[in-house]
Structures are given as structure tokens and as C-alpha cells.
C-alpha positions as a Python dict, from the first residue, in 0.01 Angstrom:
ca = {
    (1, 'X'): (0, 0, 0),
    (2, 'X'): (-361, 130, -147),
    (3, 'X'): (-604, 364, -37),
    (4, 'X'): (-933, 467, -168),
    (5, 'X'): (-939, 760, -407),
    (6, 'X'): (-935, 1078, -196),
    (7, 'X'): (-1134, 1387, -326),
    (8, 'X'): (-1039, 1803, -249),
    (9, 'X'): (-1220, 2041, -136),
    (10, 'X'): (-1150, 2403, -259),
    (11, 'X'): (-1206, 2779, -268),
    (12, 'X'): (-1137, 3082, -467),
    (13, 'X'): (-837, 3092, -683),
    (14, 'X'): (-557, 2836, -578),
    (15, 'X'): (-367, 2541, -773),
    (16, 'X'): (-508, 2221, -854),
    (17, 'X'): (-163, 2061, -780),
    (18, 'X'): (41, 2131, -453),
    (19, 'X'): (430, 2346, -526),
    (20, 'X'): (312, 2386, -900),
    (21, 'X'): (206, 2627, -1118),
    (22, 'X'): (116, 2849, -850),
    (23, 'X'): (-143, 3185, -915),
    (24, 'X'): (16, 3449, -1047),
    (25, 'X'): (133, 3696, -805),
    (26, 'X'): (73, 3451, -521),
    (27, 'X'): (262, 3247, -224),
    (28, 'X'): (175, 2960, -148),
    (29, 'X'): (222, 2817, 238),
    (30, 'X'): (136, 2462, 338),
    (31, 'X'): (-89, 2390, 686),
    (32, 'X'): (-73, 2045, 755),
    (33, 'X'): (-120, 1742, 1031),
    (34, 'X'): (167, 1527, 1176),
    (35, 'X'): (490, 1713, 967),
    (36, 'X'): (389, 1639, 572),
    (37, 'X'): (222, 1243, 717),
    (38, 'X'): (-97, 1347, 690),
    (39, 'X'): (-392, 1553, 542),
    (40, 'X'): (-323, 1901, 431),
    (41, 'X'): (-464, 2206, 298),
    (42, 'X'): (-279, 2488, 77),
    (43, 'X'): (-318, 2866, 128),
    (44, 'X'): (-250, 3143, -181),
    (45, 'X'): (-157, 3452, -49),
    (46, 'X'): (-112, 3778, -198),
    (47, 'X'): (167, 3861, 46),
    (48, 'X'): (482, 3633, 153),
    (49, 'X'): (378, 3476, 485),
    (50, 'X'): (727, 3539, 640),
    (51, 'X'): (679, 3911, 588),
    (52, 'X'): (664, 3986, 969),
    (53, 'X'): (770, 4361, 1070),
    (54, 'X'): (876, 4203, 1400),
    (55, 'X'): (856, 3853, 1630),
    (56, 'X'): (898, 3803, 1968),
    (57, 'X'): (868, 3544, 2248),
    (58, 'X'): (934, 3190, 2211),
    (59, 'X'): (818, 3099, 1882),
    (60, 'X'): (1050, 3329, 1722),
    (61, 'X'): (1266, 3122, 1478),
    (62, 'X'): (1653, 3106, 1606),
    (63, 'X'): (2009, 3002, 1481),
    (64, 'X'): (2311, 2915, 1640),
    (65, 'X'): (2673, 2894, 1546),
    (66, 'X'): (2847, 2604, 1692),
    (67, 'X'): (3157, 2657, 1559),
    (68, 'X'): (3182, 2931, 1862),
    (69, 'X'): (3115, 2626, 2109),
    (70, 'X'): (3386, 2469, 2331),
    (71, 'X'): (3294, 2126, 2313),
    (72, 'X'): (3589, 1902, 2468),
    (73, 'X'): (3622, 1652, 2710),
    (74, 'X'): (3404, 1353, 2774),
    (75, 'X'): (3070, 1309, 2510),
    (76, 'X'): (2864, 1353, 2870),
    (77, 'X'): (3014, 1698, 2916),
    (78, 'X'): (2962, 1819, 2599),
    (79, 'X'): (2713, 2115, 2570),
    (80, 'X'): (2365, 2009, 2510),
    (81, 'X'): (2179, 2278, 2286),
    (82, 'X'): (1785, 2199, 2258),
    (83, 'X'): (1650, 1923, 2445),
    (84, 'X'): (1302, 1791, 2555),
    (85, 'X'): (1172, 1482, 2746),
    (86, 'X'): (1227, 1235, 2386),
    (87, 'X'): (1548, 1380, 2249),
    (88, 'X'): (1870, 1607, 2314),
    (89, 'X'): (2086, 1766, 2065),
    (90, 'X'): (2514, 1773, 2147),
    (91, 'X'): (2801, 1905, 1995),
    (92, 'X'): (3089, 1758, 2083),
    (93, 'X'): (3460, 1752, 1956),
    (94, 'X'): (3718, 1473, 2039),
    (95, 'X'): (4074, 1577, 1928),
    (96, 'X'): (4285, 1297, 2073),
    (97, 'X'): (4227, 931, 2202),
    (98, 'X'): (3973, 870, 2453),
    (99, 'X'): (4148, 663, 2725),
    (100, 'X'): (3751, 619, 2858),
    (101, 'X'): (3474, 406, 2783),
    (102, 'X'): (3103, 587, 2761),
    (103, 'X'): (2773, 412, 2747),
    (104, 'X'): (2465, 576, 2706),
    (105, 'X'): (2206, 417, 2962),
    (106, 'X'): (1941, 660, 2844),
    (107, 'X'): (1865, 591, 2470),
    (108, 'X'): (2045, 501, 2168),
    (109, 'X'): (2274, 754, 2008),
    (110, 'X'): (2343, 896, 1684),
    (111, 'X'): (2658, 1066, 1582),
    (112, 'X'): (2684, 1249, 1304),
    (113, 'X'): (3050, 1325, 1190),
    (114, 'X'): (3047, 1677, 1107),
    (115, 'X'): (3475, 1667, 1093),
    (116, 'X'): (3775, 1475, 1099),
    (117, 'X'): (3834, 1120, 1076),
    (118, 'X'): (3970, 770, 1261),
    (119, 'X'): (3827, 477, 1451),
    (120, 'X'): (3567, 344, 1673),
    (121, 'X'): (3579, 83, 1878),
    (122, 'X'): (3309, -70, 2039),
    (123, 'X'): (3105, -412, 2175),
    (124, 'X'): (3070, -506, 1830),
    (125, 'X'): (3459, -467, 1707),
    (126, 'X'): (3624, -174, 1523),
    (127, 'X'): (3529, 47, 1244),
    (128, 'X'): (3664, 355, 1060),
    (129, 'X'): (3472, 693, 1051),
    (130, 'X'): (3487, 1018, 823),
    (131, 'X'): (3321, 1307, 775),
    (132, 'X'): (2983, 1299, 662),
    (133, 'X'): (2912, 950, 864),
    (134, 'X'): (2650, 890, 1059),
    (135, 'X'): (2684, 620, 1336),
    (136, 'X'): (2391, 458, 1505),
    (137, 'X'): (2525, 297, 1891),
    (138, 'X'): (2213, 121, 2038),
    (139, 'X'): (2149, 191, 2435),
    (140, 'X'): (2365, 64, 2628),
    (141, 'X'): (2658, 21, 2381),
    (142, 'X'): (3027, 77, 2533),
    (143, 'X'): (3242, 299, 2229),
    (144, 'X'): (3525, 483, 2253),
    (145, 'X'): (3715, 694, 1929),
    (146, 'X'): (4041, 714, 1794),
    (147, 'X'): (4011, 1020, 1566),
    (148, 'X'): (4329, 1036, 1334),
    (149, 'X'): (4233, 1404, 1280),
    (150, 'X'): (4063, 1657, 1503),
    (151, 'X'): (3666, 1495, 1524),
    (152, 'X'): (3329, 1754, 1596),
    (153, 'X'): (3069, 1538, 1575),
    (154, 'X'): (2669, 1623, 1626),
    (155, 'X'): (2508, 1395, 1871),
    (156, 'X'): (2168, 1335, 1835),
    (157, 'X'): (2006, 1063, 2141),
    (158, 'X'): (1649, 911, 2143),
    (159, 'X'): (1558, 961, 2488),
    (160, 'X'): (1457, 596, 2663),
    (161, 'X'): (1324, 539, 2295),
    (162, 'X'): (1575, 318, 1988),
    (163, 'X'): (1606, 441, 1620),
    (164, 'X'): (1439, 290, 1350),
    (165, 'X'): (1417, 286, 949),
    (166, 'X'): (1148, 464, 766),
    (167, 'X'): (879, 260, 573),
    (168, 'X'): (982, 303, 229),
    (169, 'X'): (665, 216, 67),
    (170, 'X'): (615, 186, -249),
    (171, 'X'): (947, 303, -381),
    (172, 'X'): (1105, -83, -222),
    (173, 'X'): (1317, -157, 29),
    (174, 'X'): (1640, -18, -169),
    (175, 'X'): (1559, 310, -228),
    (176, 'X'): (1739, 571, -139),
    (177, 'X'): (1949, 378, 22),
    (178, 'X'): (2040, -11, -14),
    (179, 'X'): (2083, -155, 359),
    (180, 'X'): (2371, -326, 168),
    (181, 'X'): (2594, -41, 233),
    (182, 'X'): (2522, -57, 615),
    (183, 'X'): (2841, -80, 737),
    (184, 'X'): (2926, -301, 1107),
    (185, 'X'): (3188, -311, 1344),
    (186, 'X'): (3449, -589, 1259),
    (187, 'X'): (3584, -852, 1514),
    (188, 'X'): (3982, -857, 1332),
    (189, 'X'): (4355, -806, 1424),
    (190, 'X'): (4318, -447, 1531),
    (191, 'X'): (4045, -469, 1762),
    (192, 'X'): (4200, -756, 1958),
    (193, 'X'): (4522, -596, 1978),
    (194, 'X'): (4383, -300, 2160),
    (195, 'X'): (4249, -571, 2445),
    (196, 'X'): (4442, -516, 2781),
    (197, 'X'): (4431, -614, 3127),
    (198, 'X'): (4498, -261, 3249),
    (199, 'X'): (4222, -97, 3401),
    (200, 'X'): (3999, 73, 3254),
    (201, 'X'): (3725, 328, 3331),
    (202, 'X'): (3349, 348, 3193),
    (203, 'X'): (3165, 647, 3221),
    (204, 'X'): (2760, 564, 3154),
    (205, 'X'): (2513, 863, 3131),
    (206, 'X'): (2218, 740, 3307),
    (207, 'X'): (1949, 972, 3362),
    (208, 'X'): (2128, 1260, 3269),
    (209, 'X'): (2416, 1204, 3535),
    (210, 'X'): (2704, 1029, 3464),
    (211, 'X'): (2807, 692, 3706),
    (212, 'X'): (3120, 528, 3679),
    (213, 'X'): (3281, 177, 3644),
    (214, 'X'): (3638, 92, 3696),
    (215, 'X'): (3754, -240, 3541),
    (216, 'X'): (4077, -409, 3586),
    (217, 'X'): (4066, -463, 3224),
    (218, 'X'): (3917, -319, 2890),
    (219, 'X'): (3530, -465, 2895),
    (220, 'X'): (3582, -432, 2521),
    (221, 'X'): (3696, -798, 2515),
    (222, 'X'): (3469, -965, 2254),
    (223, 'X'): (3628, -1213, 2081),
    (224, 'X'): (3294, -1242, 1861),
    (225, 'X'): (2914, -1228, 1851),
    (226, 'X'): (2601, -1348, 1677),
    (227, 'X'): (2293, -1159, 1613),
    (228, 'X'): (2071, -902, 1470),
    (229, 'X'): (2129, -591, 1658),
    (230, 'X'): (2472, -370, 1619),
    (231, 'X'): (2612, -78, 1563),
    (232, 'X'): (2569, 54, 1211),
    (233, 'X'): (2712, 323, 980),
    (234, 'X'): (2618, 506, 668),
    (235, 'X'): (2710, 834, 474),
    (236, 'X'): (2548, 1091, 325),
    (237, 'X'): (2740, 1046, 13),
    (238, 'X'): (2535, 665, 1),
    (239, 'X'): (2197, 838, 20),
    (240, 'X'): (2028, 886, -292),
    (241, 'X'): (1764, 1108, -220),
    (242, 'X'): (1412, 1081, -354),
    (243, 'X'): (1297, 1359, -643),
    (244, 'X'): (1119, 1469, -931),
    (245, 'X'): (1195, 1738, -1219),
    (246, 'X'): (852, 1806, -1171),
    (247, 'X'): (747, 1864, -816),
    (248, 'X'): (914, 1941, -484),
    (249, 'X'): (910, 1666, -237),
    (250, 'X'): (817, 1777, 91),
    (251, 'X'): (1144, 1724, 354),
    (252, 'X'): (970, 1351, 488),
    (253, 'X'): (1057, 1207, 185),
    (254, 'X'): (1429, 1267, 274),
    (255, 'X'): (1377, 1074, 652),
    (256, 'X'): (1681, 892, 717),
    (257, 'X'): (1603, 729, 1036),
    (258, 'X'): (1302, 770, 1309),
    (259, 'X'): (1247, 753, 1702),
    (260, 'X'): (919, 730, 1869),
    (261, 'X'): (879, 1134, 1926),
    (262, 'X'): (1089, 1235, 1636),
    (263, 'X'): (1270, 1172, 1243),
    (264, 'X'): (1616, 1276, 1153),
    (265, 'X'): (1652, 1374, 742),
    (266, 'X'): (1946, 1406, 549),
    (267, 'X'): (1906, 1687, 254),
    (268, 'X'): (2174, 1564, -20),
    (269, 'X'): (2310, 1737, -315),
    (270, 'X'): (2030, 1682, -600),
    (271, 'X'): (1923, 1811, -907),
    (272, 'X'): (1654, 2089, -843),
    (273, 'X'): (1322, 2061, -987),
    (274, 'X'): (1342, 2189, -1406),
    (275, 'X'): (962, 2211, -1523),
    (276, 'X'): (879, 2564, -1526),
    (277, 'X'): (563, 2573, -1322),
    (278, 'X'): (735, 2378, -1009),
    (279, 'X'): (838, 2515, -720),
    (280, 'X'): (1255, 2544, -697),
    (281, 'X'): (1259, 2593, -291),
    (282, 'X'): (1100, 2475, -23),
    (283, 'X'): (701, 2577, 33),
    (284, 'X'): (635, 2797, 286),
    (285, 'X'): (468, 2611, 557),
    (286, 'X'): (350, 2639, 891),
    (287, 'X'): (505, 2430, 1217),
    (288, 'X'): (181, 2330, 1391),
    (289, 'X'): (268, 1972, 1462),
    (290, 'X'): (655, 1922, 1471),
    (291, 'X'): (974, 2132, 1568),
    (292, 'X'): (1221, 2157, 1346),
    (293, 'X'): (1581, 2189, 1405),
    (294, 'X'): (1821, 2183, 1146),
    (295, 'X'): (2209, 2137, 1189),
    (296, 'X'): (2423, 2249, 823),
    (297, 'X'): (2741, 2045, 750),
    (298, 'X'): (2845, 2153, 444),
    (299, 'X'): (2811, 2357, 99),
    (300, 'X'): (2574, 2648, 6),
    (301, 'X'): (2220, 2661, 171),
    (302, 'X'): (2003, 2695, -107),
    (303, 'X'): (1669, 2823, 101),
    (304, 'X'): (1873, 3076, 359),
    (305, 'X'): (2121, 3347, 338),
    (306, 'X'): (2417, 3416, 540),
    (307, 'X'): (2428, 3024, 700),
    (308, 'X'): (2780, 2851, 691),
    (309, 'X'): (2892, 2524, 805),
    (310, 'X'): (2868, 2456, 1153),
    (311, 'X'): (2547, 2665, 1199),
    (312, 'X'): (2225, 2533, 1306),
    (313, 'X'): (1865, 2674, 1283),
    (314, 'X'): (1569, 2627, 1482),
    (315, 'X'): (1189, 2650, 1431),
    (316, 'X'): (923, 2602, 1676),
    (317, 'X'): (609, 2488, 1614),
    (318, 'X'): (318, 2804, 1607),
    (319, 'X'): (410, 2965, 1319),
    (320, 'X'): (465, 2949, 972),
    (321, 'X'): (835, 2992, 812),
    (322, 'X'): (994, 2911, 489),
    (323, 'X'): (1273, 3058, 235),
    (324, 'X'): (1428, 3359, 244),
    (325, 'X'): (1347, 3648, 3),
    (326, 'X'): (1652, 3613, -182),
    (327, 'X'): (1617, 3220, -166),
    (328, 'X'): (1296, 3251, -319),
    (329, 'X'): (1372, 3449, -589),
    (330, 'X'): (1700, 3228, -708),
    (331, 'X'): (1447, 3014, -762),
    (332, 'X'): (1185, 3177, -905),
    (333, 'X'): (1467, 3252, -1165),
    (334, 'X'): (1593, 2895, -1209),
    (335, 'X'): (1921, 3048, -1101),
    (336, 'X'): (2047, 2729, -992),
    (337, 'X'): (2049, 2421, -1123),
    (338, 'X'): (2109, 2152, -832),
    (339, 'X'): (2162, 2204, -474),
    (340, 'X'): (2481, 2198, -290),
    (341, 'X'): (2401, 2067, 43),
    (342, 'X'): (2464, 1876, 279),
    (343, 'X'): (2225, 1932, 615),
    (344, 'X'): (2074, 1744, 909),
    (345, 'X'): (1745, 1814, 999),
    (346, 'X'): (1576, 1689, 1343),
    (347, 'X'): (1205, 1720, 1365),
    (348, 'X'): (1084, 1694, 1693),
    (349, 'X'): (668, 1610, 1803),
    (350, 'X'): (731, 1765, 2148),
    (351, 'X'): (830, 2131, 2221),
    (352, 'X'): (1223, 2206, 2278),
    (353, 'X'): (1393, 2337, 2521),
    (354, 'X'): (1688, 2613, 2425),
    (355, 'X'): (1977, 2570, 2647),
    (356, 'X'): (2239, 2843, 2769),
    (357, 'X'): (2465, 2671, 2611),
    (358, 'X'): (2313, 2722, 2267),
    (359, 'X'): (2210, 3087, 2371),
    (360, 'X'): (2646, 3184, 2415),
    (361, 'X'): (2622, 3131, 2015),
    (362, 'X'): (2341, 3257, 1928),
    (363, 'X'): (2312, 3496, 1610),
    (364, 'X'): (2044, 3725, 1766),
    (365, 'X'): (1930, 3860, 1407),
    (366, 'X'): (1848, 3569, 1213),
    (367, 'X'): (1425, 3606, 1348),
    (368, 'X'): (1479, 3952, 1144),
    (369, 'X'): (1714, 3782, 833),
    (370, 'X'): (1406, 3735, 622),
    (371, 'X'): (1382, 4131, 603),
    (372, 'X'): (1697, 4214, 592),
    (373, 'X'): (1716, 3966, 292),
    (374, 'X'): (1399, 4120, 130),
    (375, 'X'): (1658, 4391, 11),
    (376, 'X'): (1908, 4158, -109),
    (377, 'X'): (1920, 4162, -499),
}
């Protein structure tokens, strides 16, 4: 990878490098072309741009609690919360055996395990899951789970589209994570032992409805394959995300895998950024190009207040957001020394629909949190 030397243009007082050393007294927000991928220009304001008094309509930033959801049954049935023409967002919880097969006609799926713990079985053979997994079935793939303990899983599908790994670039092809600890389904004794000639039902979600295939015996027969596509699985805990003491990365550094109309990141536990003049949380920045919809697993979210596990935020593009007040100034403070979480975030090129089923959990406040915050010591 080279490029030519690029040159800046400039005006008044501002930084000569981006998320450091910022003017004193001044906030700095990022505007920028196709979600951090391309050119960019950096604003210093006197005045926090999240300081609204009020916002209203549909760019107002939102948050839902999923942990209020009732999300059992078949993966088909479970409630869909944003959703546009590339991409739709699930939560779903399996607590027992599912005596079904599903196949998703539509696009591949991604399942991340937010809870619990057991098997999957699929085309490809068997493999164990646990929390923190994410599980990548291509289109078409017929799964079903075993879950050992109660699973709630966050379901993430790339509509008529397949899932793909980011470029890494100059960092090499085993950064941040080594495709050596891709994990694949296994042909062995316990996959052929749960072969049967009873029959057997397949539900496939084809577009958007769900058709249905009776067998007279499990279709997940296999008694081995050859090739290069499969289902894969990796866990947060094998990511090693991408930093510096000096700077803070924007959140495309921490792309875990991409669609056509849309990346999903993983933020990790890391070290946060020790050189004085850098920036501790994220940079304000404005959503002009990409939607951003992010779903919090576990820990303590460094850049928001009053977010627990199981909540998810969302962000349309128009407008520009950022930490909260009392976010901010942990870090102004070097209050903190590393993070402690563990999020998925979904960034979306095309505009998102808000469901009714993510509006029954909404917290109604959180457009007004970064006020309410401001007061927060």
C-alpha cells in the first residue's frame, strides 16, 4: 500500500494532529466521508457539539434495552429491532434444544453469543459455543443449537449480500486477529450420532417469510466435505485490537468483519491512550455517511453513562454525537486507565428502520442523557 504525500488545508486556531493536543478550551468533532475511510476535516469548537437544549424527529439518537424483550421460539420469530433493505438486527434467546432445522435463504448470518453456552450443529459438523462468540453461517446453511445453558444471542444478517474480512493493510494478515484461531465445525462421533431417520422439519426464511420442509430424516447427514467455504467462529477474547498510547484510533480500525452495505466492530478491553495531549474517549463526530448501531455485551461503557449489558444504542446519520459529559471528563482526567468493554457495533451505509419491537424497550430519555449527564460530577 502507498500513496502520494497528501497536504492540509487549514484555518484559524485548530491542531496540527487529529485527537491530540487539542486548543485549549476547545472540542474537537470530526466531519468526514464514508465512516473514518476517507478524507476528513476537524472542527474546534468553543462549545461541546452535543450540547443540544432539545432534539426531535428521526435523527434523534435512541437506546433500547433488550433485556425487556421476549425473544423465544424459532430464530425467524424472534423480534427484529432496526432493519433496512442490506441488513436486520435480532435478538433472540434459545433456552432448550431446537427439535427444528432453520436456514436462512436471504443472506448469511451472524450470531453473536451475548449468553449461555452449548452446541451447534450444522452442514459442516458440530461445534461448541460460549459467550462472547461470534458465529458466521453462510446463506443457505441448515444449523440448529443445543445450548447447555439458557442462550440470547444477537443476530446480525447481510441481506442477499455474504460477510467478508477487512483488508488489514499494512499491519499483515495476522493482526488483530490470526485466522489460525478460526474455529470450524467438526465431522466426529457426536455429530454422527445425532443422525436419524426420523423426520425432521426445516424452517428457511426466504424473503422475510418463513417456508417449510419436512424430511423423513435429519438433512444434517454429512458424513464429510471438502472445500473453502464453512461456517466459522471466533471470540472477542481472540481479538487483539489495534492501538496506540499516543492517539485514538478511530472505531474502523476495530472492523471485525464487512458486508457490501455495512461493517460490524468489536470494541475489546485495551489499554487507553497515556500521552497527555491525546484524546482518552472517542472524538466527537458527525454521522453523515453511516448509521451506527451499537449492541453492549459486557463491562463498563467507558464513553456513556447509565448503559448496562443487554442495552443497545442507536445513531442516525444527520447529526453529530459523541461522549457523554461525564465520559468526557473521566478522560480528560486520565481517570481510567484501560477500558472495560466488551461491545458490538453495526455501522450501516443505508438509513434504518426502528421497529415496534425495539420501540416496547425503548429508554425514551437517553436523546436528553447528555444533559442530564452535564451535571454529573
Amino acid at each position: 500500500m502507498k500513496q502520494w504525500i497528501p497536504f492540509s488545508l487549514g484555518q484559524g486556531t485548530y491542531s496540527r494532529q487529529a485527537h491530540c493536543d487539542l486548543p485549549e478550551g476547545t472540542f474537537e468533532r470530526e466531519v468526514g466521508k464514508e465512516g473514518f475511510f476517507g478524507p476528513a476535516t476537524h472542527f474546534y469548537h468553543r462549545h461541546p457539539p452535543t450540547s443540544w437544549t432539545h432534539i426531535e424527529g428521526s435523527i434523534r439518537p435512541r437506546a433500547f434495552d433488550t433485556n425487556q424483550l421476549e425473544t423465544g421460539g424459532s430464530p425467524w420469530t424472534a423480534p427484529v429491532l432496526l432493519k433496512n433493505h442490506h441488513c436486520q438486527i435480532r435478538i433472540w434467546q434459545c433456552d432448550s434444544p431446537m427439535k427444528q432445522l432453520a436456514r436462512n435463504a436471504d443472506g448469511d448470518d451472524l450470531l453473536f453469543v451475548h449468553a449461555g453456552e452449548g452446541r451447534l450443529f450444522c452442514d459442516y459438523g458440530h461445534l461448541s459455543y460460549r459467550d462472547g462468540d461470534y458465529i458466521l453461517l453462510p446463506r443457505g446453511t441448515l444449523w440448529r443449537l443445543e445450548p447447555s445453558a439458557a442462550t440470547r444471542l444477537l443476530m446480525i444478517e447481510a441481506t442477499n449480500s455474504s460477510y467478508r474480512l477487512p483488508d488489514k493493510g499494512m499491519l499483515g494478515p495476522n493482526a488483530i486477529f490470526d485466522p489460525a484461531v478460526l474455529d470450524t465445525p467438526v465431522i466426529d462421533d457426536r455429530f454422527l450420532e445425532q443422525q436419524h431417520d426420523n423426520e425432521t422439519l426445516v424452517e428457511v426464511k426466504r424473503l422475510d417469510a418463513i417456508s417449510r420442509i419436512t424430511f423423513p430424516f435429519n438433512p444434517l447427514d454429512a458424513i464429510g466435505w471438502k472445500g473453502n467455504l464453512s461456517v466459522v467462529k471466533v471470540n472477542w477474547r481472540d481479538i487483539r485490537p489495534v492501538m496506540s498510547h499516543r492517539y485514538h484510533v478511530p472505531p474502523s480500525a476495530h472492523t471485525t468483519f464487512l458486508s457490501d452495505r455495512f461493517v460490524v466492530c468489536t470494541f475489546c478491553p485495551r489499554p487507553i491512550e497515556s500521552d497527555p495531549g491525546a484524546l482518552k474517549v472517542p472524538f466527537f463526530h458527525s454521522n453523515d455517511d453511516f448509521e451506527e448501531f451499537i449492541f453492549y455485551h459486557r463491562g463498563e461503557f467507558f464513553s456513556r453513562d447509565n448503559i448496562h449489558p443487554g442495552m443497545t444504542s442507536y445513531h442516525p446519520y444527520g447529526f453529530t454525537h459523541g461522549p457523554h459529559p461525564g465520559a468526557f471528563r473521566k478522560g480528560a482526567k486520565h481517570v481510567n486507565k484501560e477500558t472495560d468493554e466488551v461491545a458490538v457495533m453495526v455501522d450501516t451505509r443505508d438509513a434504518l428502520t426502528v421497529t415496534e419491537s425495539a420501540q416496547q424497550c425503548e429508554w425514551t430519555g437517553y436523546a436528553q442523557s447528555w444533559q442530564t449527564s452535564s451535571t454529573a460530577k
